[in-house]
Structures are given as structure tokens and as C-alpha cells.
C-alpha positions as CSV (number, residue, x, y, z in Angstrom):
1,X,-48.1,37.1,140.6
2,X,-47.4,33.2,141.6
3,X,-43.7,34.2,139.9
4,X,-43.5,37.0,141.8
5,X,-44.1,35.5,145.3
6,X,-42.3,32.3,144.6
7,X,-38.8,34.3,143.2
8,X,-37.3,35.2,147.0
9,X,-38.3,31.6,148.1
10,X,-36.4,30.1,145.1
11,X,-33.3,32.7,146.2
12,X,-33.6,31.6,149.5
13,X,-33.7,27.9,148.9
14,X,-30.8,28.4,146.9
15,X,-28.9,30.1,149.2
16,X,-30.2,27.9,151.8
17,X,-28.4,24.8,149.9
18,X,-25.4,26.3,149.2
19,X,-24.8,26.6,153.1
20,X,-25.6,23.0,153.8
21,X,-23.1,22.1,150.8
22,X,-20.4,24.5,152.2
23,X,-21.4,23.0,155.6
24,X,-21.0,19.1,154.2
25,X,-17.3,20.6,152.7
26,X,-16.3,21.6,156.1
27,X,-17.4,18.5,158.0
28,X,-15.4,16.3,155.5
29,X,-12.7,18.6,155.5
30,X,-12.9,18.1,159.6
31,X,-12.8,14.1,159.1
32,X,-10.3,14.3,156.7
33,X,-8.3,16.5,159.2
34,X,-9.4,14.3,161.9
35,X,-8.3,11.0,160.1
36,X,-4.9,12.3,159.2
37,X,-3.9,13.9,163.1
38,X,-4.8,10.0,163.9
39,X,-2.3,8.6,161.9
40,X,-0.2,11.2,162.9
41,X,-0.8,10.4,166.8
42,X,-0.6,6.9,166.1
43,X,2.7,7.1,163.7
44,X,4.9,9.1,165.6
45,X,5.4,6.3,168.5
46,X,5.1,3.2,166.6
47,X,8.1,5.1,164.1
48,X,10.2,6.2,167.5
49,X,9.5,2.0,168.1
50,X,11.3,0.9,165.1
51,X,13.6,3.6,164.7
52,X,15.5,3.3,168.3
53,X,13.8,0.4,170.0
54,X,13.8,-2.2,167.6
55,X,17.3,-2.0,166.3
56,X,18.8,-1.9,170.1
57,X,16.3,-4.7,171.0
58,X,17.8,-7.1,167.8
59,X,21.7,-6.0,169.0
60,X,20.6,-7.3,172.6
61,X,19.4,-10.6,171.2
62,X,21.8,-11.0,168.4
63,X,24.8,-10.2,171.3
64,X,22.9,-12.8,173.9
65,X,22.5,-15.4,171.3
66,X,26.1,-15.3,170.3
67,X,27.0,-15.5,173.9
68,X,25.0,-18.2,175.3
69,X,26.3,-20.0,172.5
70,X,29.8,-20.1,174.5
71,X,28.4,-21.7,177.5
72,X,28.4,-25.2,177.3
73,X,30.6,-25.6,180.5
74,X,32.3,-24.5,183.5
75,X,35.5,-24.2,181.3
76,X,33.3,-20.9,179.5
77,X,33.2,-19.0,182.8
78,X,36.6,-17.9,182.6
79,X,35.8,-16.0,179.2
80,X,32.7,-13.7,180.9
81,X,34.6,-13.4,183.9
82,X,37.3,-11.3,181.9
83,X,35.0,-9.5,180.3
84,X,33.3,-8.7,183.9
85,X,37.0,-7.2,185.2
86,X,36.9,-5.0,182.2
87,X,33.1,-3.7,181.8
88,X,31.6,-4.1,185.2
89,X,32.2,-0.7,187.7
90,X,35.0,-1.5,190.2
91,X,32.1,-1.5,193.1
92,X,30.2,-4.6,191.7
93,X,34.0,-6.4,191.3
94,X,35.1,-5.6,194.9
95,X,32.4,-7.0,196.4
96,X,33.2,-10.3,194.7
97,X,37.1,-10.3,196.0
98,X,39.1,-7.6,197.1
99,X,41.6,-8.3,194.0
100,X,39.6,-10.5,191.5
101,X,42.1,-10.0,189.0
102,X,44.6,-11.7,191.6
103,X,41.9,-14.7,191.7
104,X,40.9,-15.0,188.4
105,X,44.9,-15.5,187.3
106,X,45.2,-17.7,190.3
107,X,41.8,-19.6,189.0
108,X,40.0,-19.5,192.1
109,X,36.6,-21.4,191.1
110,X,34.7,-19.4,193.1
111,X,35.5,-15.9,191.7
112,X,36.1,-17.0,188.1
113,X,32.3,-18.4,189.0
114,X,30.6,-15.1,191.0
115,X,32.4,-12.6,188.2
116,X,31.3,-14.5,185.1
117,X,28.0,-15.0,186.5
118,X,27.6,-11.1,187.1
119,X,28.5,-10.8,183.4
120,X,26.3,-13.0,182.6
121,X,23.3,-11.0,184.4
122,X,24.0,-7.8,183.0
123,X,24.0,-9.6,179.0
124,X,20.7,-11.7,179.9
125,X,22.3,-14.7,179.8
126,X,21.7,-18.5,182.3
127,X,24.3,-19.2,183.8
128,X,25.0,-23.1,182.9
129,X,23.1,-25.5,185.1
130,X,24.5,-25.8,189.1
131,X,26.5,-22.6,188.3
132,X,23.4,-20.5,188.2
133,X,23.4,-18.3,191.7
């Protein structure tokens, strides 16, 4: 009789385990699922970072190293203030002279001076020493 009593206990002890393992499954099945959307979160921006960021960020310092090397003078100015008339928006250049091309072939100090120094801004660059404004 002790058989016959004990049988539906064993079934349901059985059964009983085989939830808790299919229950363990689907709690590491969560945590793996879990662990993996966390990489996933985290991945995306750290990849946008070095994808776009970083190589734009290395063109800006590579370009600003190459171009502080140039100024070592006063002489220098007259190379970033060309390159001012042609990349800097007419507004910014007319309220430096109302013809700064006129000046700058004329080598008026002061304009050469103001448009290289607005060059210099926009590329990150100092200015050398008393011509910083």
C-alpha cells in the first residue's frame, strides 16, 4: 500500500522539479537576454563615437596642428587672413573693413591682423603672442 500512496507524490515531485528546471532555463535565458540588450545599449553610442566623432575630432587636430605650425610671426597673418576672405561669410568680413580685400593687397596691419585672427578662431588656433585679440 506504502507504493501505492507514495506513486502520485513521486509524480508530483517530479513534475514539481521539472517546473523549477524550466523556471531556472527561463531566468538564464532572461539574463542572457538582459546581458546582451546591455551591450547593445552600451555599443550603439560608444560605435556612433568612433565611427563619426572620432575621425572628425583627429581631422580638427591634425588640420590645427599643421596650422599653428605656420605661426611663428606676424609675417604668418597674411596666409590665414586669405584664407578668412575666401571661407569666412561676407558678414563676419565686412565688419572688419568695408573692402578687406582692398586692405589686405594694400597690407593694412590692422586688417591683415583682425581677418587672420578670425581665421584663426574658427580653426582653434592662438593667435601669436600681442596679436591675440
Amino acid at each position: 500500500m506504502g507504493d501505492k500512496v507514495r506513486s502520485p507524490f513521486d509524480g508530483a515531485g517530479h513534475a514539481a522539479d521539472q517546473i523549477a528546471a524550466a523556471g531556472t532555463a527561463q531566468v538564464e535565458a532572461v539574463q542572457h537576454l538582459a546581458f546582451w540588450l546591455g551591450i547593445t545599449v552600451g555599443a550603439l553610442p560608444i560605435l556612433l563615437v568612433v565611427l563619426v566623432y572620432l575621425p572628425l575630432r583627429w581631422r580638427f587636430v591634425r588640420e590645427a596642428s599643421a596650422g599653428q605650425r605656420f605661426i611663428d610671426s606676424s609675417a604668418d597673418l597674411d596666409l590665414f587672413a586669405l584664407r578668412a576672405m575666401s571661407r569666412q561669410p561676407m558678414h563676419r568680413l565686412a565688419r572688419i573693413s568695408p573692402d578687406p580685400v582692398r586692405a589686405w593687397r594694400d597690407g593694412d596691419p590692422d586688417v591683415v591682423r583682425a581677418l587672420a585672427v578670425l581665421e584663426m578662431k574658427e580653426a582653434g588656433l592662438t593667435p601669436p603672442g600681442r596679436m591675440a585679440s
